[in-house]
C-alpha positions as CSV (number, residue, x, y, z in Angstrom):
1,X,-2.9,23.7,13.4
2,X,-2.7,20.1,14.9
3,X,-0.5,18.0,14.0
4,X,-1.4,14.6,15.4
5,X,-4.9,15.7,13.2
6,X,-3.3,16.3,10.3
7,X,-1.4,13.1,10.2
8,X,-4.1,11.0,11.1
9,X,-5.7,13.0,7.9
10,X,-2.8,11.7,5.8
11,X,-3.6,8.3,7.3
12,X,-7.0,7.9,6.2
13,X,-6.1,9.0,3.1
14,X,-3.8,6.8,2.1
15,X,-6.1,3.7,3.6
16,X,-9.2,5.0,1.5
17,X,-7.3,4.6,-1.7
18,X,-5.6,1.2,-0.6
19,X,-9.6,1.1,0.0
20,X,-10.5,1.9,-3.5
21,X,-7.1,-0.4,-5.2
22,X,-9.0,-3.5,-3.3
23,X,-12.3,-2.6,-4.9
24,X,-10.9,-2.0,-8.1
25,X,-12.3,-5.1,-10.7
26,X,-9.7,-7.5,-11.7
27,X,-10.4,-10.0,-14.1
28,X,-11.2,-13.2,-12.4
29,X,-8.4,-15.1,-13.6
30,X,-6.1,-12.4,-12.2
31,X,-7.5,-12.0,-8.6
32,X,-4.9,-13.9,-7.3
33,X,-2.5,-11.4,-7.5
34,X,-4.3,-8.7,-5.8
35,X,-1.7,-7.8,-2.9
36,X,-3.7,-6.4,0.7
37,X,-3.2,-2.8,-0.2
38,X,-4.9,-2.0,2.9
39,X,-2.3,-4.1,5.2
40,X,0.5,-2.7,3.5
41,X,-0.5,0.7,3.7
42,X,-1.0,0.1,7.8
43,X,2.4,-1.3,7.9
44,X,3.7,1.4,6.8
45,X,2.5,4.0,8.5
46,X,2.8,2.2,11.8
47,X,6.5,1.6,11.0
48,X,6.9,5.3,10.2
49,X,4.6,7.1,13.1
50,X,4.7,5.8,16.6
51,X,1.3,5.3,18.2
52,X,-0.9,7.2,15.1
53,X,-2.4,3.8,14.1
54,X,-4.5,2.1,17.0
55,X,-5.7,-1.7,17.3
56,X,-8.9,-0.1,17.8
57,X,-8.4,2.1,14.2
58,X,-7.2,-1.1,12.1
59,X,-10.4,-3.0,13.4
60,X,-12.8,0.0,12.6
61,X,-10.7,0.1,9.0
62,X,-11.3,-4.1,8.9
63,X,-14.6,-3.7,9.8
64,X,-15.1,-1.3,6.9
65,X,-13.1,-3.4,4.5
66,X,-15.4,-6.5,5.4
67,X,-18.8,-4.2,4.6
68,X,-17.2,-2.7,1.6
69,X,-15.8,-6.4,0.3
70,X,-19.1,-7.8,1.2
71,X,-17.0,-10.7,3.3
72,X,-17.3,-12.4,7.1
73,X,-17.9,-9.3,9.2
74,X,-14.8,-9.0,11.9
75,X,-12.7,-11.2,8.8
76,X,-10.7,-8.3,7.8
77,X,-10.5,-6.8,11.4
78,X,-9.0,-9.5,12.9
79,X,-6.6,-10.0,10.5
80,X,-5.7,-6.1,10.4
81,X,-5.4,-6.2,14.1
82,X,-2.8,-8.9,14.3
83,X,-0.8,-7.5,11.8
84,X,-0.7,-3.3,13.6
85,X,-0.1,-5.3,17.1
86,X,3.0,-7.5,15.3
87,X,4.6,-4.0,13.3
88,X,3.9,-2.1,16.6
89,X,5.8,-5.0,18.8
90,X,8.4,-5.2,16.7
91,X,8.6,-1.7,15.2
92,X,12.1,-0.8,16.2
93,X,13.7,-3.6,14.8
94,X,12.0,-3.0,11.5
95,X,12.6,0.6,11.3
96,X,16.0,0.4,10.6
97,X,16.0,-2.1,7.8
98,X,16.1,-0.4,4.3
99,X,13.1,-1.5,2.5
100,X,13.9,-4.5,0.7
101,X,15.0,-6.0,4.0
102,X,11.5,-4.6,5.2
103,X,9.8,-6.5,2.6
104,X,11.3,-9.8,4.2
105,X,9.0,-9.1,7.5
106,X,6.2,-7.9,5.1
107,X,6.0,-11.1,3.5
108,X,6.2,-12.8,6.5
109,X,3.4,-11.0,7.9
110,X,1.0,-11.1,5.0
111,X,1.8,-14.7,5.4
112,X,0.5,-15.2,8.8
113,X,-2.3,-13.4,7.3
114,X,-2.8,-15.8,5.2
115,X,-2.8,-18.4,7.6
116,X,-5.4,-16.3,9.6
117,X,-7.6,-16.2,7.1
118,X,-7.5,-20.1,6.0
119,X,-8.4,-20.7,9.4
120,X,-11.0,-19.0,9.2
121,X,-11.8,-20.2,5.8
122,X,-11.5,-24.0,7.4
123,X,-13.7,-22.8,10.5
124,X,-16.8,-21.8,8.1
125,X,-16.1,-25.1,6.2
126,X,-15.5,-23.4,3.5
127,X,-13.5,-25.5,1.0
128,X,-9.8,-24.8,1.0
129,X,-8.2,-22.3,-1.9
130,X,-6.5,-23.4,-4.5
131,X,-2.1,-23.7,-4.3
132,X,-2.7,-19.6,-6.5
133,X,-4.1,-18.4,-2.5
134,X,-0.3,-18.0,-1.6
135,X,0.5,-15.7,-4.7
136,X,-0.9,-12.4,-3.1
137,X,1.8,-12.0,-0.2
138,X,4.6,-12.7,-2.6
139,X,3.0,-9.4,-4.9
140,X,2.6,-7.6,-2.1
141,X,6.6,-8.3,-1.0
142,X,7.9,-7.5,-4.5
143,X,5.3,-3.9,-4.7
144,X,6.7,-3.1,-0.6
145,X,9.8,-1.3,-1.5
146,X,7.9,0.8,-4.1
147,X,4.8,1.5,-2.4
148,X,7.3,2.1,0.8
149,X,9.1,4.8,-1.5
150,X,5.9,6.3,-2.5
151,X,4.2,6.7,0.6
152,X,6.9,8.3,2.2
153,X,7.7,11.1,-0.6
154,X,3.7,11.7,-0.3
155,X,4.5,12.0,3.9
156,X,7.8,14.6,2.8
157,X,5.3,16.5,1.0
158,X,2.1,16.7,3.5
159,X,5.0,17.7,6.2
160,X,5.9,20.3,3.9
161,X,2.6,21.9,3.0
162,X,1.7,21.8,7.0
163,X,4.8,23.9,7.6
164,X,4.2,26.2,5.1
């Protein structure tokens, strides 16, 4: 049995259904609401396992969330790479929050992803989003403490059927 494996397992499981959640249809008049399931997901799990989640596996993840979304390629990647090297730098400060405090430095980084991603909006010369563009991190602060909850009972019980 390895663990590292088995974890990495748990992972990829939880990012292919963040996977599926961004795929899912939403009325076009309620897109903007949409939280980054996939960035939440790898915050969490790079809060909660040291060294599991690599730059090198959130840019493979972006890059298959920019093929599956049909956006720029690399888009996603970059954006998913700044956000693991941010949690990962300043993982043990976060750690110890209880997650509504958590969800302070989760909207702050789904902002700066935000910001990443208007740049690179403005770089295509794309025209800029409309005011609703900033909606999506404030969802995805106000789902964190749940989805934090959630994730981690579905951890306690992988843990538990590995030791078994």
């Amino acid at each position: 049995m390895n663990l590292r494996r088995d974890r990495l397992s748990m992972v990829l499981i939880t990012v292919a259904i963040a996977m599926v959640l961004t795929l899912f249809p939403v009325p076009h008049y309620l897109e903007f609401l949409s939280p980054y399931w996939v960035a939440l997901v790898l915050i969490y799990w790079c809060l909660e396992t040291q060294g599991l989640v690599s730059l090198g596996l959130a840019f493979a993840i972006g890059l298959a969330l920019d093929l599956l979304t049909g956006s720029l390629l690399g888009q996603h990647a970059l954006s998913l790479v700044i956000i693991v090297y941010l949690v990962t730098r300043f993982r043990s400060r976060l750690r110890f929050f209880p997650p509504w405090q958590q969800a302070l430095s989760v909207l702050a980084l789904l902002f700066n992803d935000r910001v990443i991603l208007l740049w690179i909006i403005s770089l295509r010369g794309e025209p800029l989003p409309s005011p609703l563009y900033w909606v999506a991190p404030l969802v995805g602060t106000a789902i964190w403490p749940w989805l934090f909850i959630l994730l981690d009972r579905f951890r306690g019980r992988m843990r538990q059927r590995v030791v078994r």
